[in-house]
C-alpha positions as CSV (number, residue, x, y, z in Angstrom):
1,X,0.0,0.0,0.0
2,X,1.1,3.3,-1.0
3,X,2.0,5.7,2.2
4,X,-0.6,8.3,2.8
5,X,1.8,11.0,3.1
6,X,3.1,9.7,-0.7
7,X,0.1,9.4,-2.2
8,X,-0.8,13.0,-0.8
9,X,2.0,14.5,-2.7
10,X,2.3,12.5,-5.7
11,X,-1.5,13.0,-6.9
12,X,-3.0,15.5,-5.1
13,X,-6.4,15.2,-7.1
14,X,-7.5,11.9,-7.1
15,X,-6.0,11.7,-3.1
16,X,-8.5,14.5,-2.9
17,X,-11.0,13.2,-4.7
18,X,-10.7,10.2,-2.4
19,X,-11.1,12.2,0.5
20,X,-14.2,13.8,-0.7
21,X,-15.8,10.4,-2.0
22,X,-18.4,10.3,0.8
23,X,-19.6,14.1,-0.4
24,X,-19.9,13.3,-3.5
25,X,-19.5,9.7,-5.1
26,X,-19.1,9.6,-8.4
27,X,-18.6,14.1,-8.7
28,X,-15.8,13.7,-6.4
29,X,-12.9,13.9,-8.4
30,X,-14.6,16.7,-10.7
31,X,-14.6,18.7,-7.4
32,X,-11.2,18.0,-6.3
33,X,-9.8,18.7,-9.4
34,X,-11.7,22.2,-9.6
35,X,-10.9,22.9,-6.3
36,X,-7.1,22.7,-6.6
37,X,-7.8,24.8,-9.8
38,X,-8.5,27.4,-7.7
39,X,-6.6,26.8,-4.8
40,X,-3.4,25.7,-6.6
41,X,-2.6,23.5,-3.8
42,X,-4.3,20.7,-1.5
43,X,-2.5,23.2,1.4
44,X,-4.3,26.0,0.6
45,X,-7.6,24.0,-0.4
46,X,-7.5,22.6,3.2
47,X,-7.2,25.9,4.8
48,X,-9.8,28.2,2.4
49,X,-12.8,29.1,4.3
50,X,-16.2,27.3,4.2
51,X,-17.0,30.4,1.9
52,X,-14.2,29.8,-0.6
53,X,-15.0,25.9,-0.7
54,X,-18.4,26.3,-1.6
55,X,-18.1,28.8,-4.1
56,X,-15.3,27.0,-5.7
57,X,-17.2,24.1,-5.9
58,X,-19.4,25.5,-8.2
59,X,-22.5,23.3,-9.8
60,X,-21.8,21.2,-7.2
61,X,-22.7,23.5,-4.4
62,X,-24.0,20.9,-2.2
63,X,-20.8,19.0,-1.7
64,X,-19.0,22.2,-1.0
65,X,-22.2,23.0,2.0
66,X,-21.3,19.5,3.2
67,X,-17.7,19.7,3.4
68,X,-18.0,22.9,5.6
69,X,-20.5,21.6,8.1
70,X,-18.0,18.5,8.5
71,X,-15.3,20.8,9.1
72,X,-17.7,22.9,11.9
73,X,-18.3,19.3,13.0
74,X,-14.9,18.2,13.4
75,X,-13.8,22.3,14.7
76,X,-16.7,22.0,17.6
77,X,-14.7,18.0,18.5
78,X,-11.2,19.6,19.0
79,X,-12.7,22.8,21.0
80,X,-14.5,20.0,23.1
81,X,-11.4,18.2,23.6
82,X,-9.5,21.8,24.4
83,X,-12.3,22.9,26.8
84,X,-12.6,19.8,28.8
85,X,-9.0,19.7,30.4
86,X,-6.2,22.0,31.0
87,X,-5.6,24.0,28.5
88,X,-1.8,22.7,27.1
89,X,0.0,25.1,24.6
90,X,1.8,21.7,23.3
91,X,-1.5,19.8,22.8
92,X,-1.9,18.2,19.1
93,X,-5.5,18.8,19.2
94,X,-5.2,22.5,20.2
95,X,-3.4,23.1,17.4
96,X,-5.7,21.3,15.1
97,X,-8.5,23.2,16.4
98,X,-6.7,26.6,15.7
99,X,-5.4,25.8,12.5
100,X,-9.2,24.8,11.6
101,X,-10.1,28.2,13.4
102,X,-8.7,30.5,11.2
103,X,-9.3,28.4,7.7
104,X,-9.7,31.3,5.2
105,X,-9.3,34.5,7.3
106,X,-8.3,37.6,5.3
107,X,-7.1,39.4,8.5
108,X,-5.4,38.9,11.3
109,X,-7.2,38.5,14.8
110,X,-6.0,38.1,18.5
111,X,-8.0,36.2,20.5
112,X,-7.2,34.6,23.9
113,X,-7.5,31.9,26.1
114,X,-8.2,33.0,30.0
115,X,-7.1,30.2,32.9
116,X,-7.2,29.3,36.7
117,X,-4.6,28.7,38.3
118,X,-4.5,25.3,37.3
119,X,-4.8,26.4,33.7
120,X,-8.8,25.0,33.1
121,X,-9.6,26.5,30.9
122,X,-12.6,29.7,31.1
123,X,-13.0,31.4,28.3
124,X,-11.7,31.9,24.8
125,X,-12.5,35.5,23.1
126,X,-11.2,38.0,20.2
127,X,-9.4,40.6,21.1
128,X,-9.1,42.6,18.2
129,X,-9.1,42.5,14.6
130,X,-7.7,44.2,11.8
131,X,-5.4,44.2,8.7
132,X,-3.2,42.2,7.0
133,X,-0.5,43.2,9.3
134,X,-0.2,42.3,13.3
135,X,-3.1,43.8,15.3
136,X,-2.3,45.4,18.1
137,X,-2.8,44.0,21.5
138,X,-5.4,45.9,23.5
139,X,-4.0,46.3,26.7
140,X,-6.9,48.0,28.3
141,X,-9.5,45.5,27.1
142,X,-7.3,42.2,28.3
143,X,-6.7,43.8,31.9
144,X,-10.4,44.5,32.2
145,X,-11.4,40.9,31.0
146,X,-8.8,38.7,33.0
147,X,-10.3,40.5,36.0
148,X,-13.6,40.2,35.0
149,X,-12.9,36.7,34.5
150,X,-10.6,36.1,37.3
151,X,-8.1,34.4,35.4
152,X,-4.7,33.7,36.3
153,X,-2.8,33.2,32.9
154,X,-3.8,33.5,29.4
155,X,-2.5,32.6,26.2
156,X,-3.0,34.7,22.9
157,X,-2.8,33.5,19.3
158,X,-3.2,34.9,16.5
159,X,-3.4,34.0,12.5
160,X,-1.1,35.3,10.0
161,X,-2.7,35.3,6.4
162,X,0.8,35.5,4.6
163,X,0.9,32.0,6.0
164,X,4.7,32.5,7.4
165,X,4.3,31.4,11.2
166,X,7.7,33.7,11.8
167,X,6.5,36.4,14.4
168,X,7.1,39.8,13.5
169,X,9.1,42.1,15.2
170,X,5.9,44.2,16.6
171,X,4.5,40.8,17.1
172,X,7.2,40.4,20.1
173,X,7.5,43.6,20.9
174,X,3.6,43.6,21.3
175,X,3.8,40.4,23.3
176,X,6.4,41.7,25.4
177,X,4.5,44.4,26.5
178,X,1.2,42.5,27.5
179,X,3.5,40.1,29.3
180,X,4.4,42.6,31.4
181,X,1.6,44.6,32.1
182,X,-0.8,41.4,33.2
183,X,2.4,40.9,35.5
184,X,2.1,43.6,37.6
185,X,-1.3,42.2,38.6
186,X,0.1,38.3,38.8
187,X,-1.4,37.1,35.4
188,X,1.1,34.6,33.9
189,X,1.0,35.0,29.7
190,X,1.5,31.4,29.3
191,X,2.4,31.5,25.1
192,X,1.4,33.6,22.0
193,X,0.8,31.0,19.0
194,X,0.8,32.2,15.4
195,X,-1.2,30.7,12.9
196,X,-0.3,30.5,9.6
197,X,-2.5,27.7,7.6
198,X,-1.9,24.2,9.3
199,X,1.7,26.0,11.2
200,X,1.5,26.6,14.4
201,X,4.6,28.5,16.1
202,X,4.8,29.0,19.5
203,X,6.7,32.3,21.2
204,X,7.7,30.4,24.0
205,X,9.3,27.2,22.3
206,X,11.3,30.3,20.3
207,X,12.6,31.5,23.3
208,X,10.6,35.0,22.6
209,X,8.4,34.9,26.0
């Protein structure tokens, strides 16, 4: 048997049209193969949004509509699986479900995780939104919110749409700062993870935080 990761690489249409057999049977591999037509890549045909995927799959709409609620199927599993324990910045499944998060996103957005003590996890929110480039962290809006929430660590994460999980150099500076301002009122920033399609990087594993 040829190795899945081979098979992936070496015929990306029919190993999509595979994939997407129990959408749509015998229309599969006409969907894959117009889907990578206007993706250009089984990378960036995984991470398009539910929007993208169903336009792209033209005439056959309905496959597209199916696809996306499997992946808000699959996206409401991992967040399950997140939710349920403590919240671990080196999970598998919480990157999965933040790589499924931002499929698609034109813009970058912060959002945060807030913790207890024992990092369980409380809530998970945006932050802030805007455009292509970092968006800056605000401050005034996490204090109030950890407090609110009486959290005792949080991790941010936002996506980058260029797809290159590198942080910027506002992106640590940025960090930096929140880092030490929920300090001052003994909130640990436990990691700030970039997405960038299915890469995750993590601030802390680079040393950054």
């Amino acid at each position: 048997m040829v190795p899945f990761a081979t098979r992936q690489a070496s015929a990306p249409a029919p190993f999509l049209g595979e994939l997407l057999e129990p959408f749509g049977g015998r229309r599969s591999q006409r969907t894959a193969q117009r889907l990578l037509e206007v993706f250009g890549s089984l990378d960036r045909t995984m991470t398009a949004s539910d929007q993208q995927i169903v336009a792209a799959c033209g005439e056959d709409r309905d496959i597209g509509l199916l696809i996306a609620a499997a992946r808000r199927l699959v996206e409401a599993g991992l967040c399950a699986s997140v939710t349920r324990a403590p919240v671990d910045c080196n999970d598998v499944a919480l990157e999965r479900y933040l790589a499924l998060k931002f499929n698609g996103r034109p813009v970058e957005e912060l959002h945060a995780i807030f913790v207890d003590d024992g990092d369980g996890f409380i809530a998970e929110e945006i932050i802030a939104a805007g455009g292509t480039s970092f968006v800056n962290a605000n401050l005034s809006h996490i204090l109030r919110r950890t407090m609110e929430l009486g959290a005792a660590g949080l991790i941010l994460f936002h996506n980058h749409p260029s797809r290159n999980p590198g942080p910027s150099v506002e992106d640590v500076r940025s960090t930096q700062r929140v880092a030490e301002t929920i300090a001052a009122i003994g909130v640990r920033l436990i990691d700030h993870l970039i997405i960038a399609g299915q890469s995750v990087s993590s601030m802390k594993r680079l040393g950054l935080l």
